[in-house]
N, C-alpha and C positions, 0 to 999 in steps of 0.2 A: 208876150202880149202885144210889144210895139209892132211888131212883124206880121200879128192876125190883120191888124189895125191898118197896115198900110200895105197888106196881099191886091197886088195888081197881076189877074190874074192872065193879063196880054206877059208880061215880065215870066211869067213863070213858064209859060207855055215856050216864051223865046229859050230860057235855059235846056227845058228840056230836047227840043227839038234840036240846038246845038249838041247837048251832050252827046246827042246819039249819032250826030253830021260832023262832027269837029272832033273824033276821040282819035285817041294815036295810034291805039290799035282796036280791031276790030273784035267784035266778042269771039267771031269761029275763030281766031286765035287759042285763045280757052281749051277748045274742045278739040284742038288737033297739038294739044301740046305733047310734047317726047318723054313726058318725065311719065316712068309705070308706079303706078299708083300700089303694085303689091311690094315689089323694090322701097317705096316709100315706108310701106306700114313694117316691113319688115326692120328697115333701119331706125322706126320710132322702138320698135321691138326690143333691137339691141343696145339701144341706149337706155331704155327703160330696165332691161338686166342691167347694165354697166351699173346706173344710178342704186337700183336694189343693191347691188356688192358693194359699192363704196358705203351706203348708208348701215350695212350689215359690219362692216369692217370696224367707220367711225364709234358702233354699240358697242363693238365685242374691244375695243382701246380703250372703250370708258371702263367698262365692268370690271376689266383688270384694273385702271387705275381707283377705281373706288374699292375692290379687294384691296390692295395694297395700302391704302389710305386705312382700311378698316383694320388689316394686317398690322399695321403701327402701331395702332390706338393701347 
């Protein structure tokens, strides 16, 4: 609310005109980058398998130990 209250809208217009004069890199940096974007989705891929097997593995450790646990009783 204090920030509506004291919007000086010369202040605001100075930020933005720096941000886009003063940035470190330039945005066509972005869009001419080296990284391939299916190389990317493919590696979220196989980590997304990787994580399904260990969380398949973590189930099927428990379900033995709770046979076992029930095995005793």
């Amino acid at each position: 609310m204090e920030a509506i209250k004291n919007f000086d809208e010369e202040n605001a217009v100075n930020v933005i005109a720096n941000t886009f004069t003063h940035c470190s890199q330039p945005a066509s940096v972005f869009y001419n980058s080296t990284i391939n974007p299916i190389e990317k989705i493919l590696e979220l891929h196989d980590q997304k398998i990787a994580l399904y097997e260990r969380m398949i593995k973590e189930k099927d450790e428990m379900v033995a130990r709770m046979e076992r646990l029930l095995a005793g009783k």
